[in-house]
N, C-alpha and C positions, 0 to 999 in steps of 0.2 A: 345289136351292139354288144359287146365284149365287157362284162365287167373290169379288167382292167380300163379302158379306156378310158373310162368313168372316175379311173381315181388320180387325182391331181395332186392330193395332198394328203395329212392324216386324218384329218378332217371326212373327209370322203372314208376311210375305212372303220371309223366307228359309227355310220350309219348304217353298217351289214347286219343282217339277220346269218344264223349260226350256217344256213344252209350260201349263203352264197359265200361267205367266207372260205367256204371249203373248195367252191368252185373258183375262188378267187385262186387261192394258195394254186391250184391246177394251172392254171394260164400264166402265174406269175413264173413256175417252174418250165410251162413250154416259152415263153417270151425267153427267159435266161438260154435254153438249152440252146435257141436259133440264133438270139444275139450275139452271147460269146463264141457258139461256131464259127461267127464267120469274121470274128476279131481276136480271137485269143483274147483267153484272160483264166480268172480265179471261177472253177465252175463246180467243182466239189462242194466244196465250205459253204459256197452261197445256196445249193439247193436244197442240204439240212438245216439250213437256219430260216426257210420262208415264214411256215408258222408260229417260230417264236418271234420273229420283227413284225409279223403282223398284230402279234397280242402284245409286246412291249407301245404298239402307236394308236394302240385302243384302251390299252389302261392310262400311257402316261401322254402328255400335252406338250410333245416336243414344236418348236424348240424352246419353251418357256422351260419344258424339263429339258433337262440335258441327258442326249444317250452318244454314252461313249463307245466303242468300238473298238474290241483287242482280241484278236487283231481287225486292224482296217480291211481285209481284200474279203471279209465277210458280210461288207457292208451292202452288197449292190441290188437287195432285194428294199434295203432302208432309203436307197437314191433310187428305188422307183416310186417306192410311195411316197417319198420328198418332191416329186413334181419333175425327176429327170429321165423318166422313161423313153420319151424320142431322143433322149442324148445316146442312145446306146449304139445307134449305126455307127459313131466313129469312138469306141471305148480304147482307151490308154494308146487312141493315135495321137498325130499334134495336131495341138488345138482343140482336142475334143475330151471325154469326160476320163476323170483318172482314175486308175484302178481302186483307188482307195477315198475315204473321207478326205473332203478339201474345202476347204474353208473358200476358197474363191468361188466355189459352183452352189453354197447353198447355205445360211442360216442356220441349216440345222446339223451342219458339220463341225463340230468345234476342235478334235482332233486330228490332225494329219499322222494316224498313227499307222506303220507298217512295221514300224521295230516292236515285237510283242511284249507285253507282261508288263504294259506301262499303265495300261488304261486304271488302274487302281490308285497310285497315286494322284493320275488327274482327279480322280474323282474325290481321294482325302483332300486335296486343296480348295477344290471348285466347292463340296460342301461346307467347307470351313469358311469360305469365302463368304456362300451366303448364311449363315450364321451369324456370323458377325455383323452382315448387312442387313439384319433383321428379315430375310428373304426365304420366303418357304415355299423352295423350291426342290424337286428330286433330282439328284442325279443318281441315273443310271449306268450301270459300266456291265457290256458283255463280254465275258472272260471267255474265249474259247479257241478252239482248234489246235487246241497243246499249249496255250498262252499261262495255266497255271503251272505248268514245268516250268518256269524263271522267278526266279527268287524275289524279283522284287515285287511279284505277287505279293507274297510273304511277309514282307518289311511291311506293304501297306495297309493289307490284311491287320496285321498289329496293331495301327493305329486308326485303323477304320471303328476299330470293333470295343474301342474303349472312348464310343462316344454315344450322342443319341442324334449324331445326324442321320436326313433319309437318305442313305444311300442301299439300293438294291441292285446285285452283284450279282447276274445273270449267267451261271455256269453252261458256257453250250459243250456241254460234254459229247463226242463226239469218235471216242477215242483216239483220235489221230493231231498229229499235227501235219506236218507232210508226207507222214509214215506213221505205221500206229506209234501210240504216244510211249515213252519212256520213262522209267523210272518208280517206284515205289508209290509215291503220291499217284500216279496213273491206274497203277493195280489196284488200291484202293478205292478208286472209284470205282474202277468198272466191276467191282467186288458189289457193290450193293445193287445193279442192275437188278437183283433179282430179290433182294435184299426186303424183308418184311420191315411195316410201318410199325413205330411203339408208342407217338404221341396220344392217342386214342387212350390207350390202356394207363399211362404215366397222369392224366388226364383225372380219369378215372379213380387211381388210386389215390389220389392227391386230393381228391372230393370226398373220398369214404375216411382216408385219415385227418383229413382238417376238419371232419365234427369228431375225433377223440380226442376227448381234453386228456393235457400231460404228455402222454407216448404218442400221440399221431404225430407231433410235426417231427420229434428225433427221428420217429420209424420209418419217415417217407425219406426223409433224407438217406437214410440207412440201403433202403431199397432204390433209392434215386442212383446215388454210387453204384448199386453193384451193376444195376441195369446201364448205366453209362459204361462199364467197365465192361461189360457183354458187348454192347452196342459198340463199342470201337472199335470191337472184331471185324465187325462186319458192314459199317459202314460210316463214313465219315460224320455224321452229324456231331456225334460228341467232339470229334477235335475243332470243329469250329463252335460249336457252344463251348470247348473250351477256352477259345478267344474270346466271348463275348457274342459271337454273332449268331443270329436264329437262321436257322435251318429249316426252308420247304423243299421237302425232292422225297426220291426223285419223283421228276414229271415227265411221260412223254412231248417229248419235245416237238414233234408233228401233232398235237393235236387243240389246233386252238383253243378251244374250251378250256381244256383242264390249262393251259398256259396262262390263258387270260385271268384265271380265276387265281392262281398262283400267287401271278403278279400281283393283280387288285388285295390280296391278302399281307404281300409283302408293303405293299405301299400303303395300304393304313394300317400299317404297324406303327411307321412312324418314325424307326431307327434302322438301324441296318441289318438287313436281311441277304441270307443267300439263298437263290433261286435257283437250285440243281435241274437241268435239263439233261434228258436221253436222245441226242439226236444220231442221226446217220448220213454221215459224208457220202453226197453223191444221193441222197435219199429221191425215189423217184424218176430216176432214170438208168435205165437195167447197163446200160454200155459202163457210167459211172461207179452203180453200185457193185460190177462184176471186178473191176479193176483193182486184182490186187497191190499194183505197188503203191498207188495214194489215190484211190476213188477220185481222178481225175480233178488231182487238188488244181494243177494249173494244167490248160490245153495251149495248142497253138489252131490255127484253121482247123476244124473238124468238118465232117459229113455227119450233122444233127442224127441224122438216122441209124447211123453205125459208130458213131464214133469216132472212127478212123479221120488218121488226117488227109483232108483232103489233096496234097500231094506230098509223096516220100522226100524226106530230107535228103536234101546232096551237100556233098561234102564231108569233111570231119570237123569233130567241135573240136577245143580246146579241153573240153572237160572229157570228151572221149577217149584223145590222146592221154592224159592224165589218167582217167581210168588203166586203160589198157599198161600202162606204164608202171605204174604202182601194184599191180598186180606182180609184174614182171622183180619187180625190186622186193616184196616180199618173200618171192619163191626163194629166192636168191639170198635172202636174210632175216632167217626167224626172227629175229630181235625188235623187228619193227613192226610196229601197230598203228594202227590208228583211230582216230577219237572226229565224233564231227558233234552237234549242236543240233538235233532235230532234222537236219539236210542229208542223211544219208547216200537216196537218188540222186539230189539235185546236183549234190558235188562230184559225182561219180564213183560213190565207195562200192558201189550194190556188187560190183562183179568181185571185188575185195572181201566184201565179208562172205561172200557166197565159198569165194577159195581159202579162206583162213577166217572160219564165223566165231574163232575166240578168241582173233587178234583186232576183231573192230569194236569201238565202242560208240554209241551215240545217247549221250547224256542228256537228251531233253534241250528244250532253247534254256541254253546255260551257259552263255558263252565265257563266262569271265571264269565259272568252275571246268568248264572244259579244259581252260588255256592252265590254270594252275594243278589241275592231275594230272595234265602231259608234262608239268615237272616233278609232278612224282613219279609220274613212272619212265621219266628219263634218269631221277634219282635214284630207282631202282634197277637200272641196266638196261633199260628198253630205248627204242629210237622211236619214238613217237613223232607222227605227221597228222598234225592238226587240220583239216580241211574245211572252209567255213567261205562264206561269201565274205566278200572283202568290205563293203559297208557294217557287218555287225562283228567285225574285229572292235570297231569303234568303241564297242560298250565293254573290249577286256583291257585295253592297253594300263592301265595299272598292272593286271595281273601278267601281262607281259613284260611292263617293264621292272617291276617289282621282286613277281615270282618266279619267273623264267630269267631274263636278264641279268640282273645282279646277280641269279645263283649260278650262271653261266652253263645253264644247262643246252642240248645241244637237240631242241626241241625245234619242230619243221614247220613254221605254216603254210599252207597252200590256199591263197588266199581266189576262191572263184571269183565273176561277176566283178575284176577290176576296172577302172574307168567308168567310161560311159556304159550305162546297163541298157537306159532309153526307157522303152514302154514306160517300167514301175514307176518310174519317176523319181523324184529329189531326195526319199530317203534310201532307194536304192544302188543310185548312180556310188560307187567303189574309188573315188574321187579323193579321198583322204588319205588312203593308205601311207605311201607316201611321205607324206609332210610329219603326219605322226612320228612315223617308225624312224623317220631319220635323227630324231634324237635319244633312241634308245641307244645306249655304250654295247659295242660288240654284236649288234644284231646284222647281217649280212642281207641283202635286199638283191635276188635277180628277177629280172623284167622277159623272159623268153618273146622272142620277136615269131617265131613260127614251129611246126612240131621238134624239127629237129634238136634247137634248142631249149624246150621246152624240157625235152627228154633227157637232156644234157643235162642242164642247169636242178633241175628233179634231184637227177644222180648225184652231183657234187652238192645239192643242200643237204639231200639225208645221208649223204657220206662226211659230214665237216661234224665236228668232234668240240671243235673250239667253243661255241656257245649259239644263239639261236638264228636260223634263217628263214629266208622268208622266199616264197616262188607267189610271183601274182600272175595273171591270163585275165582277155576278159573274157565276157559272154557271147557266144553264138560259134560260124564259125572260123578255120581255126584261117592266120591268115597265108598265103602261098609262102610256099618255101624263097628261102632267100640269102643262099652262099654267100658266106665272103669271100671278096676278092684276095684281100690280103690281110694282115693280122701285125700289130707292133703295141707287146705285152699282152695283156691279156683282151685287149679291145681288136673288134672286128669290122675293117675297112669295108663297105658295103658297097661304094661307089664313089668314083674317080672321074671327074669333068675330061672330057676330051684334051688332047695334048695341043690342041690349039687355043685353048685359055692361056691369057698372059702370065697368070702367076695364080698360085692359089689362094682364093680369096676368103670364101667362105669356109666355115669347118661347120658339118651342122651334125649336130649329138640325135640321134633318134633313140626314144625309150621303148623297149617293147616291143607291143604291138602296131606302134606308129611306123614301124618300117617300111609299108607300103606305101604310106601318105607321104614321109621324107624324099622316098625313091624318086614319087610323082613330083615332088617340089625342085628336089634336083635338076632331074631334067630339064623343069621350066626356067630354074634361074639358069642352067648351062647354057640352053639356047639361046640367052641373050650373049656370052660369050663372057660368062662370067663362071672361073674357078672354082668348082665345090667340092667339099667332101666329107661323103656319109659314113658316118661310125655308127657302134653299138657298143657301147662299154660291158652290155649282157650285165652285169654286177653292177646295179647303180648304190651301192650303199656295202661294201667303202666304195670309192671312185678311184680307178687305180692311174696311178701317176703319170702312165702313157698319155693320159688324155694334156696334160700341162706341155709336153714336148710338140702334140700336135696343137696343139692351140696357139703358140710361138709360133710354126710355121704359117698360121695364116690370117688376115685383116680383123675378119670378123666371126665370132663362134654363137653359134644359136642353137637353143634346144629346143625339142619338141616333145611333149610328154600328154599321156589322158588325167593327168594326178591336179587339183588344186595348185596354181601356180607358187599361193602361199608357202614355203619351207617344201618346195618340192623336190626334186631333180634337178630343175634349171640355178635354185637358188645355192643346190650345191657344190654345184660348177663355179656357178661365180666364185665363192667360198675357197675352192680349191687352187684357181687364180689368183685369188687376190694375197694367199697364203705362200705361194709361190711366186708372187712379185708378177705377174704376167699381166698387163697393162690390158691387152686385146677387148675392144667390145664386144660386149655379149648381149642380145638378145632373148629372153626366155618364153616361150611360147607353153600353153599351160590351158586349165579349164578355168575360167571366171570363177571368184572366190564366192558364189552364191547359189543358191540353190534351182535347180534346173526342173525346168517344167517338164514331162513328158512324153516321149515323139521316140521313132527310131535313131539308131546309134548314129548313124551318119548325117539326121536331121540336126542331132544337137551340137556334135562335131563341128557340122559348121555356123550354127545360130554363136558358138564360142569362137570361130576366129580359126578352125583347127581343119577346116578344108585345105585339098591341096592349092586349090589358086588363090586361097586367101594369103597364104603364108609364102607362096611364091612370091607373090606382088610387094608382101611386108617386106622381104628378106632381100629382092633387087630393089624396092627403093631405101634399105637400109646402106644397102652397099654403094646407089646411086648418092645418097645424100654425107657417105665418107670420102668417095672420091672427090666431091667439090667441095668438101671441105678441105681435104689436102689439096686442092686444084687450089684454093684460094690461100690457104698457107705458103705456098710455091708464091705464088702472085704479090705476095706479101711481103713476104723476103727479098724478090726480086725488085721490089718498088722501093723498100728499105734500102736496100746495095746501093742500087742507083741515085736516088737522096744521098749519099752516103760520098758517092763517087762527086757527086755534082760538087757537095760543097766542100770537099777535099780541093777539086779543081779552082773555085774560085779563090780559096784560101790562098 
């Protein structure tokens, strides 16, 4: 029998002796490699972090203690030892275990965290919490995989460190986040990898001068300074002992022992501690660890043995076309750079910075300081296109609407990973855009439906001069091309019911990437012999006033969009009706305003209402149930007249 199989819970892994631990850590890393092969997932992050979560569930007593996780997709060596190891045949499918901490699948999940750089403040709260509850209890928080690149590390950092709660702040240093890590604070760390120990010696001295009475305790201080002032050359401890907080590292982070002991050190300290780890993304598996663009931070199906996936992508993504594009538009215009948030690969900058590597920048997960020096250095001359997944816009739009907007600079976002994302689940799903950004003054919003306008729409945001735009796409790939028939303003007629519908009934607005789905809807309410017709306004933010002439011409207008139905597209339609006196009912069709479970793009699609035969069925029986309400106005009238006529007659 398998040492894993043996472990159920944490319980079970602090009965190990040092030698089977080791051969634990072995099986727990070939389980990962064979599991996520053959489901895609987070396979880097998780296979440097075995031996530190195996020493964080032997020193602390979760989930009495609490271990937080920042980021979440580093979690899944902590959800085997939590008891969900046979959950991994179906990992971030639907219905089955999510790529991240979830509080529905375990007790010892307290965070659903995927947005980085938070887990610090849970942990200022949750200690203060028990504090006050007279409860003496640890929380732990693992900062890692580039998660101290965000600032709010930092803010919490400040307020952690001027207390004497237990909280121990597990650095998984790693150097990367999706890509080696970025930024000043990153150099520094990986500056001390190699970096000599001084508490031994400061120790020391500190014992030889507190027996000289008089001058020992000025002269240790004297010497304390200068040695901190050396020391902060070369490695970070003095800048967190200059917060307040104690400093253990570094520690090899693969080797249980010195981890465990670490820990056990940090925790009856008593107050907060930081726990520096040396680990290695991909550690342990040579396919991983070879991989220079991100030690196989995320895979899709692989062949465990090689790596490779096991069948070639077909098709083109949307972030390919984007890629290929923006390369195209820099050549073409030195003026433009671009800036991304730790996603350099993911958003497609890599062939960008490879052909202009002094016109990309990527600032660490920083998103709100990324969005505010693409208006400086729009306020310095440059055209800046901001690239960034479209869920962690969420955490700038101050600094969008604030520092970019009001200063009407003419700054780009390219928002990846819009709508439905699927797998990541609910803090990935790109579902807000949208709603947000449509009450920013002067920001321009296009939805690209397939490459052509993708490429289009690209063009004329980093061409517009006027103040900020915005291009969103989702994730995967990209969808078939799809002409329009005809064009009146700047909106694009997609599709025309047969000349044998009585009159044109329906108007139905498609956002995007929905174009295929509309197309499909079309056709289904045509075949009942009912008028329809598919637009693309391409620019949904302004909404150009085409759309108010066509909506007069027809009964009923509906939209369809992947954005929160909240203040989205559809609600700006109405808006621009109702502002134009245009009576016509509308329909809005949209994502449920709540947070979505996990499952492929097309599973969740339709678990919201946003399948083609759902919306087909909505949209003929909306037209079914206007026609017999006019059928029965007629009727009415008609019954009225005649009343009317009768008692004319007998008068």
């Amino acid at each position: 029998m398998s040492l894993l199989s043996t472990i159920d819970s944490p319980q079970d892994v602090k009965r190990l002796d040092h030698e089977e631990l080791v051969a634990l850590a072995a099986e727990i890393r070939d389980f990962l490699i064979n599991a996520v092969a053959r489901t895609g997932g987070h396979l880097g992050p998780n296979l440097g972090a075995v031996e530190l979560t195996l020493a964080i569930h032997r020193v602390f007593d979760s989930p009495f203690d609490r271990v937080l996780w920042d980021t979440g997709h580093q979690s899944y060596v902590h959800k085997i030892l939590t008891g969900r190891r046979e959950a991994f045949d179906r990992l971030r499918q639907r219905g089955g275990l999510s790529g991240y901490p979830c509080q529905a699948e375990s007790e010892h999940d307290i965070i659903e965290n995927s947005h980085a750089s938070t887990a610090l403040s849970y942990a200022d709260g949750l200690s203060r919490a028990y504090a006050l509850r007279g409860e003496s209890r640890a929380v732990v928080a693992v900062v890692g995989d580039g998660a101290l690149t965000g600032g709010m590390c930092w803010e919490a950092l400040n307020n952690i460190a001027a207390s004497d709660r237990q909280v121990v702040i597990v650095v998984n240093d790693n150097g990367r986040s999706y890509s080696p890590t970025i930024g000043g604070l990153a150099d520094h760390l990986a500056s001390l990898r190699l970096a000599p120990e001084y508490e031994q010696v400061l120790d020391v001295v500190k014992q030889v001068l507190g027996r000289t009475p008089l001058v020992g305790a000025p002269l240790f201080d004297a010497l304390h300074g200068i040695k901190r002032g050396i020391k902060d050359v070369v490695t970070p401890q003095g800048m967190f002992e200059d917060l307040g907080l104690k400093y253990v590292g570094p520690i090899d982070g693969h080797d249980v022992a010195a981890m465990e002991s670490a820990l056990r050190r940090a925790k009856d300290f008593g107050g907060p501690v930081i726990v520096h780890a040396i680990t290695r993304k991909g550690f342990g598996y040579p396919a991983a660890e070879q991989d220079e663009a991100d030690n196989f931070h995320a895979v899709g199906v692989i062949d465990p043995a090689t790596g490779k996936p096991v069948s070639a992508s077909k098709g083109t993504t949307w972030t390919s076309v984007f890629s290929e594009e923006i390369v195209r538009i820099g050549a073409e215009r030195p003026d433009v750079v671009t800036m991304t948030a730790a996603m350099l690969q993911p958003v497609g900058l890599k062939a960008f910075a490879k052909a202009f590597p002094d016109r990309v920048f990527d600032v660490g997960i920083a998103e709100q300081h990324a969005v505010t020096s693409a208006a400086g250095l729009a306020m310095g001359g440059l055209k800046p296109v901001v690239c960034i997944y479209a869920t962690f816009l969420n955490r700038a739009f101050d600094q969008v609407l604030m520092d970019v907007a009001m200063h009407r600079q003419p700054v780009t976002f390219v928002l990846d990973r819009a709508g439905i994302t699927g797998e990541d689940g609910a803090s990935h799903n790109g579902m807000w855009d949208m709603s947000f950004l449509q009450v920013v003054p002067g920001l321009a919003i296009a939805a690209p439906r397939d490459e052509a306008t993708l490429r289009a729409e690209l063009d004329e945001a980093v061409s517009n001069t006027d103040g900020p735009t915005v291009v969103r796409y989702p994730k995967g790939k990209i969808a078939p091309e799809t002409p329009a028939i005809d064009k009146v303003g700047g909106v694009d007629i997609l599709y025309r019911a047969p000349a044998v519908a009585r009159h044109r009934e329906v108007l139905l607005v498609s956002v995007g990437a929905m174009a295929p789905t509309c197309l499909d809807v079309a056709a289904r309410v045509a075949s009942q012999g009912i008028g329809v017709t598919v637009v693309d306004p391409r620019w949904v933010k302004p909404l150009d006033p085409a759309l108010v002439e066509l909506a007069r011409e027809h009964d009923l207008v509906v939209t369809v969009e992947d954005n929160g139905r909240v203040g989205g597209v559809g609600a700006s339609v109405a808006q621009l009706l109702r502002d134009a006196d245009v009576d016509v009912p509308l329909r809005e069709f949209g994502v449920a305003q709540r947070f979505l479970d996990h499952g492929k793009r097309d599973e969740v699609l339709a678990e919201v209402g946003l399948a083609p035969q759902d919306l087909a069925r909505k949209v003929i029986e909306a037209v079914a149930r206007r026609q017999n309400a006019l059928a029965e106005e007629v009727e009415s009238a008609g019954t009225s007249k005649s009343s009317q006529a009768s008692a004319t007659g007998q008068a």
